[in-house]
C-alpha positions in Angstrom: 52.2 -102.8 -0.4 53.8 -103.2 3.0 53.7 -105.3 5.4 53.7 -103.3 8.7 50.2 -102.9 8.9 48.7 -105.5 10.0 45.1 -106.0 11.6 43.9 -103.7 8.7 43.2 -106.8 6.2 41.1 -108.5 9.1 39.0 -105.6 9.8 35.1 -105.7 9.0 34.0 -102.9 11.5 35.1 -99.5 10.3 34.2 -96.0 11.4 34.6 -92.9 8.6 35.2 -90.2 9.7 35.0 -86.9 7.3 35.9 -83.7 7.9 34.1 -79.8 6.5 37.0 -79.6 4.7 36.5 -82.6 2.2 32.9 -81.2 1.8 32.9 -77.9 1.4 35.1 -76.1 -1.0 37.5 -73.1 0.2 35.2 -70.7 -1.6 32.1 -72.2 0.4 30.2 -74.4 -2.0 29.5 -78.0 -1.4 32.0 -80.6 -2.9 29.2 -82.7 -4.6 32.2 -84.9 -6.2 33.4 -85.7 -2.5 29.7 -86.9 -1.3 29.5 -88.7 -4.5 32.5 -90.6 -4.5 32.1 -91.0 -0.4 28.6 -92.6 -0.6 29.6 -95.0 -3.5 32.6 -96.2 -1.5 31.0 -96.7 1.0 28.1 -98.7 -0.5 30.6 -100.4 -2.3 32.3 -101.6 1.2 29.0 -102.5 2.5 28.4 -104.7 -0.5 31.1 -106.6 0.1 30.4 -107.1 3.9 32.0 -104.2 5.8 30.1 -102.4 8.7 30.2 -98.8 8.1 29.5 -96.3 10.7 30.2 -92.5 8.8 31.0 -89.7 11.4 30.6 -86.3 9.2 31.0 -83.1 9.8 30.2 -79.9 7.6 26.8 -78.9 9.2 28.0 -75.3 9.2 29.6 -75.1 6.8 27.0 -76.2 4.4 24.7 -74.2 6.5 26.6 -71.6 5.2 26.2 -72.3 1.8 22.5 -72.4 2.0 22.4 -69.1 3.4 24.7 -67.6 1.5 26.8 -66.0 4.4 30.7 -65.9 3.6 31.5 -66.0 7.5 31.1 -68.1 10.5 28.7 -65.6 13.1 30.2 -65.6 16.7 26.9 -66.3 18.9 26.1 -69.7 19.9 22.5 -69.4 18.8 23.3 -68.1 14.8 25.5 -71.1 14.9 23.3 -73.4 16.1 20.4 -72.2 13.9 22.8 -72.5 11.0 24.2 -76.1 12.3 20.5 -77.1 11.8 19.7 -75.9 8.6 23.0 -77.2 7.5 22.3 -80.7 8.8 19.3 -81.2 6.8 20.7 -80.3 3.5 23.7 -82.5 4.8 21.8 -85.3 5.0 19.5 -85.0 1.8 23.2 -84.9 -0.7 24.0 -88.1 1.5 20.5 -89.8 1.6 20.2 -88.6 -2.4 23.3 -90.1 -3.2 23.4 -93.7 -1.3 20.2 -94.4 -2.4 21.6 -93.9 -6.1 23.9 -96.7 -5.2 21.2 -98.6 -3.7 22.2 -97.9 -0.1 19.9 -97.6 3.0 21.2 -94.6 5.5 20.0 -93.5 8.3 20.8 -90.3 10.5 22.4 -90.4 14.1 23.2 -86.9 16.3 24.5 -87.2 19.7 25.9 -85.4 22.6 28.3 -86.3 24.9 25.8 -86.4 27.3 23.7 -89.0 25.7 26.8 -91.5 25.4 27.8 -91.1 28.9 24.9 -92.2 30.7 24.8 -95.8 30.8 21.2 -96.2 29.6 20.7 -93.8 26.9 24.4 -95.3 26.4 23.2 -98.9 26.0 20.4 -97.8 23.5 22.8 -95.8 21.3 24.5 -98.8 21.3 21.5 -100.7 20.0 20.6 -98.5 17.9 24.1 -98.8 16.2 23.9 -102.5 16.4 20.7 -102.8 14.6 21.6 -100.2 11.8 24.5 -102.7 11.0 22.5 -105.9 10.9 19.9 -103.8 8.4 23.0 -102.9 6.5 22.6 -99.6 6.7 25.2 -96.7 6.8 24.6 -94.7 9.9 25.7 -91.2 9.6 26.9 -89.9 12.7 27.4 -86.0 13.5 26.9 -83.8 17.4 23.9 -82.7 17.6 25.0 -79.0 17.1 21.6 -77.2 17.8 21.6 -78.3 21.4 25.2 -79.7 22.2 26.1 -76.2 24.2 28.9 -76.1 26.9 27.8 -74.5 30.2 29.5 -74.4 33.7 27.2 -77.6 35.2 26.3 -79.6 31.6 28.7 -79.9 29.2 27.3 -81.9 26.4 29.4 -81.3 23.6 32.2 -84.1 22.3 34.3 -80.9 21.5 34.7 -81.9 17.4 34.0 -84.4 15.5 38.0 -85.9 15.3 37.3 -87.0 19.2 33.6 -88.1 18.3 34.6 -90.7 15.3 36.9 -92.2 18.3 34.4 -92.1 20.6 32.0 -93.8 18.3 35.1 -96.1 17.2 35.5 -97.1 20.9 31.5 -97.3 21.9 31.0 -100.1 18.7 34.1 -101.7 19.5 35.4 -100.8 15.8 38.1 -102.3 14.1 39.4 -99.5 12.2 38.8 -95.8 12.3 39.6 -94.1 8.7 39.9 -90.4 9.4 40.1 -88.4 5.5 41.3 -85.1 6.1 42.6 -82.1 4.2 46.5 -83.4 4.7 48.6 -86.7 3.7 48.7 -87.7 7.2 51.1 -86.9 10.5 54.4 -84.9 9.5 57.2 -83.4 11.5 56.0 -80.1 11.0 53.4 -78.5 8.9 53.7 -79.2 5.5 52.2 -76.5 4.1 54.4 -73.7 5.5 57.6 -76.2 5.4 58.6 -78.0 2.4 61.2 -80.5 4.4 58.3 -81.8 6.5 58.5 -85.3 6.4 55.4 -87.8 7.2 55.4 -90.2 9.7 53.9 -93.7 8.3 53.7 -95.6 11.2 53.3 -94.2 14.7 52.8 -97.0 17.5 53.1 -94.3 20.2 51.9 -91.3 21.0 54.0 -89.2 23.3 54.3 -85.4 24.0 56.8 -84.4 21.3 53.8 -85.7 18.9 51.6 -83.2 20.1 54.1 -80.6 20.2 54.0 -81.4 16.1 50.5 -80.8 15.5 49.5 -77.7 13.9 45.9 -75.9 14.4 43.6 -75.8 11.6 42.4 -71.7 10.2 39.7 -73.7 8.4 36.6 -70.9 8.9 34.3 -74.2 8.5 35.3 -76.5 10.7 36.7 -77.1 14.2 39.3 -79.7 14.0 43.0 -79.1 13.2 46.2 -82.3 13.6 46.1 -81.8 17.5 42.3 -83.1 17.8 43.1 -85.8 15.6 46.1 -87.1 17.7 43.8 -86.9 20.4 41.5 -89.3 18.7 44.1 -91.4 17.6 45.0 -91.7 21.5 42.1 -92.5 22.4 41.3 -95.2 19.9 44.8 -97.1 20.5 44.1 -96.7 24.3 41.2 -99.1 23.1 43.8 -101.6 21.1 42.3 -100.6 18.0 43.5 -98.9 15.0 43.3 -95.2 13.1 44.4 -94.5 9.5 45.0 -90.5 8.7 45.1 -89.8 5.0 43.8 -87.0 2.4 40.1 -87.5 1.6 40.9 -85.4 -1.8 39.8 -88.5 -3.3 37.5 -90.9 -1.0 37.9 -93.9 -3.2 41.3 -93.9 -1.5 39.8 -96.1 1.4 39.9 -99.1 -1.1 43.8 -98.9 -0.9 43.9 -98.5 2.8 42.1 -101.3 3.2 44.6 -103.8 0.9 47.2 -102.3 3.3 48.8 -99.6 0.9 51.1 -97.4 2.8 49.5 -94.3 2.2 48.8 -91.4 5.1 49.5 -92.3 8.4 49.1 -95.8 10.4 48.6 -95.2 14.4 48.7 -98.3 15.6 50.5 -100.3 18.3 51.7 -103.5 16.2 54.8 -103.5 15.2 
């Protein structure tokens, strides 16, 4: 335990955010232990009182699998096509699995679009806010077969790192829990440097943080350390909080939330 984290204990609105990488396997198949373990945390959390709002990625990439195609295609519209095939297997392992644990879920896609114009805005909202009061685990991905970005319309969040802080920030969340394929925020990349050394607590983020980050070579997702700084600006810019930790094993969110110093806590309390 430590004691530098506080505000975590307190919290009771909490956006997950999961990343391809957790839910599909290197070699392209879908982690069914990950959505399994995912969906009974989070029913568990519900259960005891928490609001859940789960951002999740790995429409492609599950898309992918379905088709049986080793490669991301270039074009928008083979993406797209893919995005929505992928979605709706996506959301039959999730919908399949929380109702094993007695969960009600229900499916949310936006585009940037839609949460920046103050009506459609204000309905999201509502839509969120309801969801919550049913108890209900909203899963929350971009609408990838028609978020495109054109000269005059751009619609798309840019990945789903920035989208969870979005969300985070539109439902006034407590805590944003962001599982990803690394520990947390180190020095340097840890995978290529064996002296990187993680950062458990950053209250600031500044430009030598982002001169740290390392681009992801995932072929499935999108989102590599620099996006998720971004998001973690954006949700302190908001005075809220965002824990970064490996999502090898989901049932890890249990010991965030008792305030175990694991990953990495951005956060402006001392």
């Amino acid at each position: 335990m430590n004691n530098t984290r506080t505000g975590i204990k307190e919290a009771s609105r909490i956006v997950v955010k999961v990343g391809t990488s957790s839910l599909v396997y290197q070699n392209g198949e879908i982690n069914l232990k990950f959505i399994d373990q995912l969906s009974f945390t989070l029913a568990d959390l519900t259960n005891r009182g928490y609001e859940i709002i789960l951002v999740s990625s790995g429409a492609i990439g599950v898309g992918l699998q379905k088709l049986g195609m080793s490669k991301r295609p270039a074009t928008i519209p083979e993406q797209q096509a893919i995005a929505a095939i992928g979605q709706l297997e996506l959301m039959k392992l999730y919908s399949q699995r929380f109702q094993y644990y007695n969960q009600q879920s229900a499916q949310v896609l936006l585009t940037r679009d839609i949460v920046e114009f103050p009506e459609s805005r204000k309905n999201v909202i509502n839509t969120f806010n309801q969801l919550l009061l049913m108890k209900t685990v909203a899963v929350v991905n971009e609408n990838d077969s028609v978020a495109v970005e054109e000269l005059d319309h751009l619609t798309k969040f840019g990945d789903n790192d920035k989208l969870s802080a979005i969300v985070a920030n539109l439902m006034e969340a407590d805590l944003l829990i962001m599982l990803s394929d690394i520990e947390g925020f180190f020095s340097d990349n840890p995978y290529t440097n064996p002296n990187a050394k993680l950062h458990p607590h950053v209250r600031e983020i500044t430009d030598k943080h982002y001169r740290m980050a390392d681009s992801s070579n995932s072929r499935f997702g999108t989102g590599g350390m620099l996006s998720k700084l971004v998001a973690a600006n954006l949700v302190m810019q908001n005075n809220s909080r965002m824990l970064l930790a490996s999502g090898k094993d989901p049932t890890v969110i249990f010991d965030l939330l008792e305030g175990k110093e694991i990953g990495t806590y951005f956060a402006k309390d001392a």
